[in-house]
C-alpha positions as CSV (number, residue, x, y, z in Angstrom):
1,X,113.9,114.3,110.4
2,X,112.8,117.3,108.1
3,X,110.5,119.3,109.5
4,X,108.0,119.3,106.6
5,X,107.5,116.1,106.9
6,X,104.1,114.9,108.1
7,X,102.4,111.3,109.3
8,X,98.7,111.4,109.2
9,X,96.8,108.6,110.5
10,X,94.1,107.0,108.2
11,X,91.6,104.6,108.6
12,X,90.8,102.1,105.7
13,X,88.0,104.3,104.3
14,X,90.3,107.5,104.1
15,X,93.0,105.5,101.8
16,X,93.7,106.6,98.7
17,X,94.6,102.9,97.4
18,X,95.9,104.1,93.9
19,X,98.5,106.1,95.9
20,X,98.5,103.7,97.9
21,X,99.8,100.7,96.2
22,X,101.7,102.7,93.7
23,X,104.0,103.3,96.9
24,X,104.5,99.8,97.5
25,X,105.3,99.1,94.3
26,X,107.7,101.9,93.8
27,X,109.3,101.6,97.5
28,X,112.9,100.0,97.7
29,X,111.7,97.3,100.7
30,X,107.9,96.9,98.9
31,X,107.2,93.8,99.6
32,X,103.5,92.0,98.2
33,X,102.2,91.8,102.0
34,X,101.9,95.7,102.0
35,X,99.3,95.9,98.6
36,X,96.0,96.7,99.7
37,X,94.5,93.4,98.3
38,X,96.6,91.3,100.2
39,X,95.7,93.3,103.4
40,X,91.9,93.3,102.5
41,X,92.1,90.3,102.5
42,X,94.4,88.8,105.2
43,X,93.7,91.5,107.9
44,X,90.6,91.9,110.0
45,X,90.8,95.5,109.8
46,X,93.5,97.6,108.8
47,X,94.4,101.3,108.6
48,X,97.3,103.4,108.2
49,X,100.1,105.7,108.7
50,X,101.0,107.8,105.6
51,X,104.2,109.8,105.3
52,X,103.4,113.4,103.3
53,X,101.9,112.6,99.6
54,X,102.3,108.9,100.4
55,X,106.0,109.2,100.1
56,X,106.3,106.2,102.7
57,X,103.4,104.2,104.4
58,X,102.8,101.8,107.0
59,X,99.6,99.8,107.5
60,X,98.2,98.9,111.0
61,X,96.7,95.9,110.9
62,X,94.1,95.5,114.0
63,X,91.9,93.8,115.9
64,X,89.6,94.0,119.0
65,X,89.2,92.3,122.0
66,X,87.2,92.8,125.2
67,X,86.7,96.5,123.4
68,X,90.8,97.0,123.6
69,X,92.3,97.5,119.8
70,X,95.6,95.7,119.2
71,X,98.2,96.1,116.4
72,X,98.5,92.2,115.0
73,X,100.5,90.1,112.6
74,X,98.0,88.5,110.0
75,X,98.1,85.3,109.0
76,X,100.9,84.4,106.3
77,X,101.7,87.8,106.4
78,X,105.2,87.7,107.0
79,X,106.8,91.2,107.2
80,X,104.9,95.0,107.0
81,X,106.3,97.8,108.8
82,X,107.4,101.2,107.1
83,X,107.6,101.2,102.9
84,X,109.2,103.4,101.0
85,X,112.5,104.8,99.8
86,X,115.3,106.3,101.8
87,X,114.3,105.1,105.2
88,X,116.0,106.1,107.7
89,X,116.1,105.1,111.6
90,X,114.6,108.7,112.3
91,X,111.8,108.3,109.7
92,X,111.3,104.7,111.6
93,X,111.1,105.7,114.8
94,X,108.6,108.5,113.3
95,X,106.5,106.2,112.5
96,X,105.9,104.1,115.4
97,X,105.7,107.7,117.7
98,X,102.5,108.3,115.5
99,X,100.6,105.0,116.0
100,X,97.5,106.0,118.0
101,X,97.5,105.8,121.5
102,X,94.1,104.0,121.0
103,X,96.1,100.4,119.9
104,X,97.1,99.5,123.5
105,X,98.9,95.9,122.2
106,X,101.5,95.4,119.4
107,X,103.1,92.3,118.4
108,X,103.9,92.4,114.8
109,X,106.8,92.5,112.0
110,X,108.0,95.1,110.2
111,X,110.6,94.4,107.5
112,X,114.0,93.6,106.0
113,X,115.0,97.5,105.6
114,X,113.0,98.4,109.5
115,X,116.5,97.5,111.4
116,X,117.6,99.6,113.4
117,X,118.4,100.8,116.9
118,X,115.4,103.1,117.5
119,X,115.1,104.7,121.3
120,X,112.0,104.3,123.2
121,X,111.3,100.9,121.5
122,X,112.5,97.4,121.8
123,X,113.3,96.7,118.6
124,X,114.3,92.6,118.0
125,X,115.6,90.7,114.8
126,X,113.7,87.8,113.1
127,X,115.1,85.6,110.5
128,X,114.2,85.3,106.9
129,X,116.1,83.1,104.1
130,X,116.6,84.1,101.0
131,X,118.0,82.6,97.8
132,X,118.8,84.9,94.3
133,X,118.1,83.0,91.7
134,X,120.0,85.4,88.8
135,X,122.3,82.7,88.1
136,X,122.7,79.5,86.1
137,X,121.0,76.3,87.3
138,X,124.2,74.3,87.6
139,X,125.7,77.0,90.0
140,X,122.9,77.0,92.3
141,X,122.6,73.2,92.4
142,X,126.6,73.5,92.9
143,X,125.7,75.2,96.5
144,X,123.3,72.5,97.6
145,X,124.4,70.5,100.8
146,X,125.3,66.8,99.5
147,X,121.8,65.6,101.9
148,X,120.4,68.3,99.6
149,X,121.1,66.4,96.7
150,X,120.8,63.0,97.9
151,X,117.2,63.6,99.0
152,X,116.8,65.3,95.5
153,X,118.0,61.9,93.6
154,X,115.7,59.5,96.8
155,X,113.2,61.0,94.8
156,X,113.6,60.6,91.6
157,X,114.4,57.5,92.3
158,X,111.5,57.0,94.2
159,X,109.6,57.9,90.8
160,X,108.3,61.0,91.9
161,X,107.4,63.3,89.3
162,X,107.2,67.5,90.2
163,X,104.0,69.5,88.7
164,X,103.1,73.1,88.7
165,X,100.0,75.0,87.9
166,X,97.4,72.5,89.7
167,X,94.1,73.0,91.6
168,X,95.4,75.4,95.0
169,X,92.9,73.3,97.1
170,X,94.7,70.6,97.0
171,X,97.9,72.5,98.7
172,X,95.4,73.7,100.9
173,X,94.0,71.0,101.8
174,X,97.4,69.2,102.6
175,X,98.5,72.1,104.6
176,X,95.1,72.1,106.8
177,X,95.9,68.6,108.6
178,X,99.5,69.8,109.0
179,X,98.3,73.2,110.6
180,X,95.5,71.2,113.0
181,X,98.4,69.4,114.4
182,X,100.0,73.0,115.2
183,X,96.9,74.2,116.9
184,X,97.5,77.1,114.1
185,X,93.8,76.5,111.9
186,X,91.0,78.5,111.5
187,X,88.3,78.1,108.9
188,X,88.3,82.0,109.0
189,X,92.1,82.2,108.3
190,X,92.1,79.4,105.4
191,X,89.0,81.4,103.6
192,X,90.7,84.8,103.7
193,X,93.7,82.5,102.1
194,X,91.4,80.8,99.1
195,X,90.1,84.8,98.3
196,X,93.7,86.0,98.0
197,X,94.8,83.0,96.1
198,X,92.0,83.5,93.2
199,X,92.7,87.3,92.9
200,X,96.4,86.5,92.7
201,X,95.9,83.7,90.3
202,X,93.9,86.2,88.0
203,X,96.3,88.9,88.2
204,X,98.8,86.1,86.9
205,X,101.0,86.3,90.1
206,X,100.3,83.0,91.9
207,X,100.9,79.5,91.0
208,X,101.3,75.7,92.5
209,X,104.0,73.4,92.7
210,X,104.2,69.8,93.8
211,X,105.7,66.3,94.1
212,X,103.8,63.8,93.1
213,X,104.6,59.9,93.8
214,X,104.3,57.2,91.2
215,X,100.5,56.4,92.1
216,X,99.7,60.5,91.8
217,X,100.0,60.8,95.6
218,X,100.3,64.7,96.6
219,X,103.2,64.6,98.6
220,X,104.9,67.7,98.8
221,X,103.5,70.9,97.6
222,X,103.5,75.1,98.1
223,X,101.6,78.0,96.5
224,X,104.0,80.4,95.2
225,X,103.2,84.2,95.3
226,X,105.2,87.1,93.0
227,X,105.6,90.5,93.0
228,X,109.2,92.9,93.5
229,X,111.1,89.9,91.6
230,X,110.3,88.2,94.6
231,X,108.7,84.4,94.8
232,X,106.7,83.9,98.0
233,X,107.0,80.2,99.4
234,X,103.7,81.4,101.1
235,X,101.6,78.2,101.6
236,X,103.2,74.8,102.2
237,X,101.4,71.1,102.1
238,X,103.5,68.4,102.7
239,X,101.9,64.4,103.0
240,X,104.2,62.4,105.8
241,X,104.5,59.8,103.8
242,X,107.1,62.1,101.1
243,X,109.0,62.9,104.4
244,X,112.0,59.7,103.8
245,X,112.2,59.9,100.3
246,X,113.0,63.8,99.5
247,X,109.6,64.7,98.6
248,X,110.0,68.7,100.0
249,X,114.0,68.7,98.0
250,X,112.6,68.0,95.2
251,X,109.4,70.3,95.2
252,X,112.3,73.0,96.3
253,X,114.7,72.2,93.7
254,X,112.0,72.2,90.7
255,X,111.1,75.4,91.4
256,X,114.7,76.7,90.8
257,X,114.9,74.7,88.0
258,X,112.2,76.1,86.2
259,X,112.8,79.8,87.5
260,X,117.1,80.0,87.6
261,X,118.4,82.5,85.3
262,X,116.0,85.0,86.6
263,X,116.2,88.5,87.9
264,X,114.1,86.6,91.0
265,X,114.6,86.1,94.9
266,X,113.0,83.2,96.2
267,X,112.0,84.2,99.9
268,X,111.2,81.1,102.0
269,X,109.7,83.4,104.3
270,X,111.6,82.5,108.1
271,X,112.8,80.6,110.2
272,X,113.6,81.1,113.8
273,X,112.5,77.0,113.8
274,X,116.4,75.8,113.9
275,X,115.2,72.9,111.4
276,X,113.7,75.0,108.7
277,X,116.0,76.9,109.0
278,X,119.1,74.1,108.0
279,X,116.4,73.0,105.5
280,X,116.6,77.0,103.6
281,X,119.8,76.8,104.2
282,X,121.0,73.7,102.1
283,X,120.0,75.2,98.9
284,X,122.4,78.2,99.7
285,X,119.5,80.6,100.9
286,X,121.2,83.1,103.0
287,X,119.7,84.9,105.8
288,X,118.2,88.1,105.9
289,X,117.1,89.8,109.1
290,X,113.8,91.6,109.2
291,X,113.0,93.6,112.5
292,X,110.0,92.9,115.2
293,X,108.3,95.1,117.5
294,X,106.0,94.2,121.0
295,X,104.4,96.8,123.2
296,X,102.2,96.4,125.9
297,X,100.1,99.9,126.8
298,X,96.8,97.6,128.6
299,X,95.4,98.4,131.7
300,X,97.8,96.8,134.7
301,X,95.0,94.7,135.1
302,X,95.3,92.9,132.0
303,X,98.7,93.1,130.9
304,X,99.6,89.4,132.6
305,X,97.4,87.9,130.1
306,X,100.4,89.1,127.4
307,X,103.2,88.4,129.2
């Protein structure tokens, strides 16, 4: 890497956030996890590595435990890592040698364009799925699987109707029982979620989609988030009883319907869960690997608790 380059650490306070987020939206990988609102909001704490004049960044998201700082992957906050243009498996690698010695755990994502084979770290692959949606309706629905489009018409059938642009809470709301069963829930979690939602809403870059059954029973649902011609599947509320009749096809395929044609990527954010992952897959979402990182610096007295 040049020599002139430099990587400053930064806590939150230090952050110039107009150069900031002006690198995020001008980096080649920005992605809307890496604005300084969504991490406000999402992270307990944050700071950050900045390349030069903010050239590239990467934010540290952190929290403490028995007084030991870890490096943390927030709640639907799917990929972070380093932003900017011309990356490079040096610049990478850079990167991670200047995190703080301080941060003695890390278990988080970086991104999409943070792939590489970088010495001195274990560097492992995740999967995303992604579908561009730059192209006519009928071609897209031409990709389907046929239990794609069977579940679509169940639907219909079913005389389920799809809506957008509804009260958030009541996505939230669905996706709170489905998240208790998953031991994933916490009230502070689905707060930080509601704050994001309204200052994403205002900004005009957040909306709701749903199914609803003939009676006006919520049955599938998501919050959508967009930014980098990117839509966000980010929040997901699904009712079991929309499970045999299509209810999550149909809440998939409206979405496309309303948005094909569009310079836009849906990202459905994962899987490595084999049946989500068939489920992306049968609208023709593709995969798309984004890169993961763990390190484990604690005390040899504690480091069995992270195994």
């Amino acid at each position: 890497m040049n020599k002139s380059v430099k990587i400053q650490y930064l806590k939150r306070k230090e952050i110039d956030i107009l150069k900031w987020d002006n690198c995020i939206s001008n980096s080649s990988n920005g992605l809307i996890y890496g604005y300084s609102f969504y991490l406000d909001n999402m992270s307990g704490n944050w700071d950050a590595l900045v390349m030069n004049d903010y050239e590239a960044v990467m934010p540290l998201t952190w929290n403490k435990k028995y007084t030991i700082q870890y490096i943390y992957q927030p709640f639907l906050t799917a990929q972070l890592g380093v932003f900017g243009n011309n990356l490079t498996a040096g610049i990478v690698q850079s990167f991670l040698k200047s995190i703080p010695q301080q941060f003695k755990y890390w278990d988080f994502y970086l991104n999409h364009k943070n792939v590489y084979d970088i010495s001195d770290f274990l560097i492992y692959q995740r999967s995303n799925f992604t579908l561009d949606l730059n192209m006519s309706y009928d071609e897209i629905y031409s990709r389907y699987r046929e239990n794609t489009r069977r579940n679509i018409k169940k639907s219909l059938q079913a005389g389920c109707v799809a809506e957008k642009g509804f009260d958030a809470e009541e996505v939230i709301q669905l996706a709170i029982q489905q998240m208790r069963m998953q031991s994933k829930e916490t009230e502070e979690n689905i707060s930080r979620f509601r704050n994001l939602y309204k200052i994403l809403s205002q900004k005009g870059l957040a909306t709701t989609y749903g199914i609803f059954s003939a009676r006006k029973e919520l049955l599938a649902s998501c919050v959508f988030f967009f930014s980098h011609n990117r839509a966000y599947y980010i929040l997901v509320g699904n009712h079991p009883n929309g499970k045999t009749i299509g209810a999550s096809h149909a809440l998939i395929d409206a979405f496309i319907k309303d948005n094909a044609g569009q310079k836009l990527i849906l990202d459905f954010e994962g899987s490595d869960i084999r049946n989500l992952a068939f489920f992306y897959s049968s609208f023709g979402a593709t995969e798309e690997k984004y890169a993961a990182i763990k390190v484990n610096h604690l005390p040899f007295f504690l480091r069995w608790l992270k195994k």
